[in-house]
Residue frames relative to the residue before (quaternion, step in Angstrom):
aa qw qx qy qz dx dy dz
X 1.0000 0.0000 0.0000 0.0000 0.00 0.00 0.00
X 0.5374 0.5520 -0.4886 0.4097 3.55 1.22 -0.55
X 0.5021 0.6861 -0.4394 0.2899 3.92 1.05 -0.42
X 0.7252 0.5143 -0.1347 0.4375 3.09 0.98 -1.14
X 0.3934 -0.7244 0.2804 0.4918 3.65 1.74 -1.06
X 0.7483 0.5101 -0.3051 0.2945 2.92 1.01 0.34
X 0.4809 -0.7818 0.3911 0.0677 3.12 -0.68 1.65
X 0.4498 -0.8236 0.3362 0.0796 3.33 -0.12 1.66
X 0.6757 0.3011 -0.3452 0.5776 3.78 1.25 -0.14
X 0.6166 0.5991 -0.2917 0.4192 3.28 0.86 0.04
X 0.5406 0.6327 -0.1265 0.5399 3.14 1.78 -0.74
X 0.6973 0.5738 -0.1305 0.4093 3.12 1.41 -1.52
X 0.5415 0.7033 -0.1468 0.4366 2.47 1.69 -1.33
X 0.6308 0.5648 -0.2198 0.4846 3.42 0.38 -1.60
X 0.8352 0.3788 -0.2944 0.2688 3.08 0.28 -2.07
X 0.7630 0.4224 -0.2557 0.4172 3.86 1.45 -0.27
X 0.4957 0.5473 -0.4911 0.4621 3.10 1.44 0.32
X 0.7185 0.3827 -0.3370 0.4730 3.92 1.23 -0.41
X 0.6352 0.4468 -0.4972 0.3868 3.60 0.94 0.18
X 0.5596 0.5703 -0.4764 0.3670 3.29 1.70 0.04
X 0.5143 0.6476 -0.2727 0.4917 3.26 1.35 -1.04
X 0.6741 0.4704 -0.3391 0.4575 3.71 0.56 -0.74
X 0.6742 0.4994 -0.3339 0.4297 3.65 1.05 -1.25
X 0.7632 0.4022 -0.3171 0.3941 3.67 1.14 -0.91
X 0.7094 0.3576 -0.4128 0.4455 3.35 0.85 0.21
X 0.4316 0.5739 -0.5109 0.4726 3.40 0.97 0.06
X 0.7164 0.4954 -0.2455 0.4256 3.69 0.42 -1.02
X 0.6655 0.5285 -0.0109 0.5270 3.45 1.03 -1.36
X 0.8564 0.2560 0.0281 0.4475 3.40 0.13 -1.00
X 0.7009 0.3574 -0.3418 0.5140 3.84 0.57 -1.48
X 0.7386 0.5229 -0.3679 0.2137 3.69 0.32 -1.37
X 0.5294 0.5290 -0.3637 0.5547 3.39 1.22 -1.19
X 0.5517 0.5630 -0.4351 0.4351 3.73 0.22 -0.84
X 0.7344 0.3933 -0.1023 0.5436 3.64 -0.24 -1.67
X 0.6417 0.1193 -0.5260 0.5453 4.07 0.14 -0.07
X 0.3925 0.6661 -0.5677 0.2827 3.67 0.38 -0.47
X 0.6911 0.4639 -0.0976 0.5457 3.49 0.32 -2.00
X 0.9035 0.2056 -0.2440 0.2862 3.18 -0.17 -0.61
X 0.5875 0.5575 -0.3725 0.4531 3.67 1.58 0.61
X 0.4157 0.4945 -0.4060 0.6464 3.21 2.31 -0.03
X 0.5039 0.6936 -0.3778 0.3497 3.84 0.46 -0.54
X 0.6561 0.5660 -0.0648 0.4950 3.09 1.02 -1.91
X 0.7135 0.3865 -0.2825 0.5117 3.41 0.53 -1.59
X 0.6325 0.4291 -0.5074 0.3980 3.68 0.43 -1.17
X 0.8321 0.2942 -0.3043 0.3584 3.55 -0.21 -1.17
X 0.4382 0.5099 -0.4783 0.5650 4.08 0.95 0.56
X 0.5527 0.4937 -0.3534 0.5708 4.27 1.08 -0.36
X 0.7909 0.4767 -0.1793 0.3392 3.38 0.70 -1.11
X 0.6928 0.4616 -0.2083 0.5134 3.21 1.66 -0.57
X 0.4318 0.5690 -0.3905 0.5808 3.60 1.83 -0.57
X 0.7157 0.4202 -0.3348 0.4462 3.88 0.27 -1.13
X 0.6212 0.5419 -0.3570 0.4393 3.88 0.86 -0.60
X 0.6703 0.5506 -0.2197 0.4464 3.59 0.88 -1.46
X 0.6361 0.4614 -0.3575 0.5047 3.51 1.20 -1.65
X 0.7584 0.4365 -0.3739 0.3074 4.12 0.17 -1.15
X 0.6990 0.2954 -0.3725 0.5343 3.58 1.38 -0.19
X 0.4272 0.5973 -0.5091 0.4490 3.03 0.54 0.85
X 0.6749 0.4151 -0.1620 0.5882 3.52 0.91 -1.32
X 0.7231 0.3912 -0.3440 0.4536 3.61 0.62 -0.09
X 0.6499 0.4208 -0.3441 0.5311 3.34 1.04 -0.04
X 0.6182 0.4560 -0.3528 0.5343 3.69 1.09 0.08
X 0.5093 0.6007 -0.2621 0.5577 3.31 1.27 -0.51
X 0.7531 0.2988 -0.2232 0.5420 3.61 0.59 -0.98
X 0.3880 0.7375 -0.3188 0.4515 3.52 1.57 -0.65
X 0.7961 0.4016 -0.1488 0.4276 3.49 0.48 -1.84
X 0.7315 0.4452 -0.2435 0.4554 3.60 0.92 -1.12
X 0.5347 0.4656 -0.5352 0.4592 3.76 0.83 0.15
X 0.6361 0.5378 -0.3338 0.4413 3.55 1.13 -1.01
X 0.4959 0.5831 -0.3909 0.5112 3.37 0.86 -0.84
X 0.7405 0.1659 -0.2398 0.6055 4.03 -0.15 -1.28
X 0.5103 0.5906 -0.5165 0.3523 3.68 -0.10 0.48
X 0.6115 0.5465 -0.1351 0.5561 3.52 1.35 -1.33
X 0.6568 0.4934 -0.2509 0.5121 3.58 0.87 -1.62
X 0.6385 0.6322 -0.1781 0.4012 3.59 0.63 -1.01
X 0.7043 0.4647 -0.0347 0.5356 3.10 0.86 -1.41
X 0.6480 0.5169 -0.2542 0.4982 3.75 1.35 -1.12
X 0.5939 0.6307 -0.2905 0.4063 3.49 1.76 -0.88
X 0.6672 0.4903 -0.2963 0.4762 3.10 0.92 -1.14
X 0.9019 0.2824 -0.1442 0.2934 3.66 0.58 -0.66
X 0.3143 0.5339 -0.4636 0.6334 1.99 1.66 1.76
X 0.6160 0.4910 -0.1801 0.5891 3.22 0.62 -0.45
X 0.6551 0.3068 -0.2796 0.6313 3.79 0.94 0.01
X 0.7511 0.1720 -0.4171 0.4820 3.33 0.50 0.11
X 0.4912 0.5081 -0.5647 0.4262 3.57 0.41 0.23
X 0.6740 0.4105 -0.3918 0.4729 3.91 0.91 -0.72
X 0.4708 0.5431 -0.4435 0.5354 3.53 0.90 -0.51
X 0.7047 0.3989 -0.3569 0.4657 3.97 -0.29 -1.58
X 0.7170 0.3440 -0.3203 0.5147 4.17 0.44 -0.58
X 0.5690 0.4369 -0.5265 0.4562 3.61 0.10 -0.25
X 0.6558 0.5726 -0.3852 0.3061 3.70 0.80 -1.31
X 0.6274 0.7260 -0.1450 0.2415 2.98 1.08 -1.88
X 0.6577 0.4778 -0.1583 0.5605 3.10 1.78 -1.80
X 0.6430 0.4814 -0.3365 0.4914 3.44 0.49 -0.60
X 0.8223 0.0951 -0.3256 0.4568 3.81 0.25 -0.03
X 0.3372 0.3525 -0.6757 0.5527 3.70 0.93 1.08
X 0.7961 0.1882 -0.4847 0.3095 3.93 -0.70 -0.32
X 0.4615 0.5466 -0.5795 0.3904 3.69 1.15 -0.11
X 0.6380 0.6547 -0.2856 0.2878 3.59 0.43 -1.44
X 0.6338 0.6540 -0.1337 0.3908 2.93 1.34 -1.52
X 0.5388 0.6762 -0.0756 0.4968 3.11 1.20 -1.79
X 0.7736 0.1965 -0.2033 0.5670 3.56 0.29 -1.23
X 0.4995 0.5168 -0.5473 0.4289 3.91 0.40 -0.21
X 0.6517 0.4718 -0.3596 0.4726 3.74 0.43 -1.06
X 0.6984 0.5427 -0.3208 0.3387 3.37 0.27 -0.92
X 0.6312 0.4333 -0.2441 0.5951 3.39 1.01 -1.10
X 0.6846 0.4840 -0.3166 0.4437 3.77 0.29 -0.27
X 0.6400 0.2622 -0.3682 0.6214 3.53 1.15 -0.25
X 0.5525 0.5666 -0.4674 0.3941 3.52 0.36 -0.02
X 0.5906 0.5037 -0.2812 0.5642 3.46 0.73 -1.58
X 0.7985 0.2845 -0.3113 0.4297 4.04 -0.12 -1.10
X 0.2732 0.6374 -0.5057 0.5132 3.85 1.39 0.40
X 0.8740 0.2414 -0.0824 0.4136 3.14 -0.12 -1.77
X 0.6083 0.5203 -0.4039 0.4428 3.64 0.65 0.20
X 0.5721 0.5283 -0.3079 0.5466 3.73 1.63 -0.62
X 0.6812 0.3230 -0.3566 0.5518 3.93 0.69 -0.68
X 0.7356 0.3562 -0.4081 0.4067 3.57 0.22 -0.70
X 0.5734 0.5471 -0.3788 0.4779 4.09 1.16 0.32
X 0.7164 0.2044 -0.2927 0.5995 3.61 1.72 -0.65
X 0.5711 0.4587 -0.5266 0.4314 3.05 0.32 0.81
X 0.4969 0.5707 -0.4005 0.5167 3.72 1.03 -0.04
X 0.7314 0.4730 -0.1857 0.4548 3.07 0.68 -1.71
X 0.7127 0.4200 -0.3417 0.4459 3.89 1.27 -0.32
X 0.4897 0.7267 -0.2607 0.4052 3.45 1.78 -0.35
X 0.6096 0.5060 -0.1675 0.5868 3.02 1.73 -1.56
X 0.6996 0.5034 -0.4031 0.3077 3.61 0.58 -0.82
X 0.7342 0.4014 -0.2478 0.4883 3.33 0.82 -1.37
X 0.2519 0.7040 -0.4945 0.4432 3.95 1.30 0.14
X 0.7194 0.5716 0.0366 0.3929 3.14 0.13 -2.42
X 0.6527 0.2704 -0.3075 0.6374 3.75 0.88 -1.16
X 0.5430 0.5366 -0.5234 0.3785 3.72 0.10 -0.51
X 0.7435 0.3551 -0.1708 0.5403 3.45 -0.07 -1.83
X 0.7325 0.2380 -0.4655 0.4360 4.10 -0.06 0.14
X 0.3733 0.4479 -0.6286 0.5147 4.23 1.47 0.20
X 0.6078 0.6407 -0.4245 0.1997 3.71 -0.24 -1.40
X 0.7454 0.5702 -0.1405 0.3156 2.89 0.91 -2.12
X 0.6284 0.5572 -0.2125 0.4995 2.74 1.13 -2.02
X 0.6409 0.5810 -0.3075 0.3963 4.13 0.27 -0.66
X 0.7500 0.4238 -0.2195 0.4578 2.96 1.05 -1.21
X 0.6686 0.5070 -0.2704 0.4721 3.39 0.84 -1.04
X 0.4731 0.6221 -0.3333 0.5274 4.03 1.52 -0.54
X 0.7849 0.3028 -0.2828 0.4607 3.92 0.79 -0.69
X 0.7953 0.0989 -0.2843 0.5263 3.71 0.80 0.31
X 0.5327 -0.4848 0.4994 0.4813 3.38 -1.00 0.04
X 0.2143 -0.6666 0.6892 0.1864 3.12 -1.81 0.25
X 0.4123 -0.5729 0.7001 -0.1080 2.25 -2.02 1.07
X 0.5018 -0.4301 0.4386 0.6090 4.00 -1.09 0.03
X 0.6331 0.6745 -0.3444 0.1602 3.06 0.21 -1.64
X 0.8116 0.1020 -0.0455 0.5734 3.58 1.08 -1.72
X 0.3852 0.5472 -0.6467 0.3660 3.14 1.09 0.87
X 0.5476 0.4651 -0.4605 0.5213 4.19 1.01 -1.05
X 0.6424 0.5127 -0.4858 0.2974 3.98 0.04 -0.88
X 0.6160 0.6021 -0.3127 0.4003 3.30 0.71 -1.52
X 0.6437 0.6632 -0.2760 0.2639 3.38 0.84 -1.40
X 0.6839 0.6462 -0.0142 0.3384 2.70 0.96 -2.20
X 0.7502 0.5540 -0.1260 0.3382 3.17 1.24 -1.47
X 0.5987 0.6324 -0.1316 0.4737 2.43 1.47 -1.71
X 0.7145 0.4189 -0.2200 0.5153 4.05 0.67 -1.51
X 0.5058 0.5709 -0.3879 0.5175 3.87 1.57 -0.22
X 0.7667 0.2304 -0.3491 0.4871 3.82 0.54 -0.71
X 0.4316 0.6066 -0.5786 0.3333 4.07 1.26 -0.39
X 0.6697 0.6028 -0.3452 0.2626 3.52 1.20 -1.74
X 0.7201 0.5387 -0.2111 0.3830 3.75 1.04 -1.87
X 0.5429 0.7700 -0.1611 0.2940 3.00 1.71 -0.73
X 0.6601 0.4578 -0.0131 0.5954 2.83 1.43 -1.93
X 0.7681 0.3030 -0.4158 0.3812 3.78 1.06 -0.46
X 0.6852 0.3782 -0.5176 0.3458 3.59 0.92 0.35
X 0.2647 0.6064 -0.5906 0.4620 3.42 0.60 1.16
């Protein structure tokens, strides 16, 4: 081997001074190394499973929130819709209340137009008996004639006339 140059205790040498070298860093150096790697390893894929857990997490609150959402919406619908039936139910009740008192006043009012029409109509009568006593009196103290039967007339619808304007 010395042909070649290489010098066989020297060689030997080397070859156990690097399998020591190999044993102390292998011991020393590789392991720390490799828990080193492989407690980042851990941490990355413990990151990766927090981020997984957190997004189905946030998606189930997410889906969580929007049922509540259309719950609310739903719920706002109806109560709407209950007060619009409320606001019409009101509405109808005071058109038939409304209704109710229009009638009322209208038979009242045609109440008070019927007495205050017989009571004209009895104003006019005893008027009428007066002026045909008057007439009848007058026409009782002379005979008649056309002549003072139109006078009589005349007079007579003259005091019905002065009569009626100091009323």
């Amino acid at each position: 081997m010395e042909a070649l140059g290489i010098n066989l205790p020297g060689l030997i040498t080397q070859l156990v001074s690097f399998a020591i070298l190999f044993a102390i860093l292998y011991k020393l150096l590789y392991k720390p190394i490799l828990g080193m790697l492989e407690q980042r390893t851990n941490r990355i894929q413990e990151s990766l499973e927090t981020a997984e857990r957190v997004s189905r997490e946030a998606a189930s609150q997410q889906e969580q929130m929007q049922q509540q959402i259309e719950a609310a919406r739903s719920e706002g619908q109806q109560l709407i819709a209950q007060a619009r039936e409320v606001a019409e139910r009101f509405r109808e009740e005071e058109l038939a209340k409304a209704r109710q008192d229009i009638e009322g006043e209208r038979t009242r009012a045609t109440a008070n137009i019927q007495r205050e029409r017989d009571a004209a109509i009895e104003d006019l009568r005893r008027e009428f008996a007066g002026l045909a006593i008057t007439a009848a009196e007058r026409v009782i103290e002379r005979s008649l004639d056309e002549s003072a039967h139109q006078d009589i007339i005349n007079r007579v619808l003259e005091e019905g006339r002065s009569q009626a304007s100091l009323n």
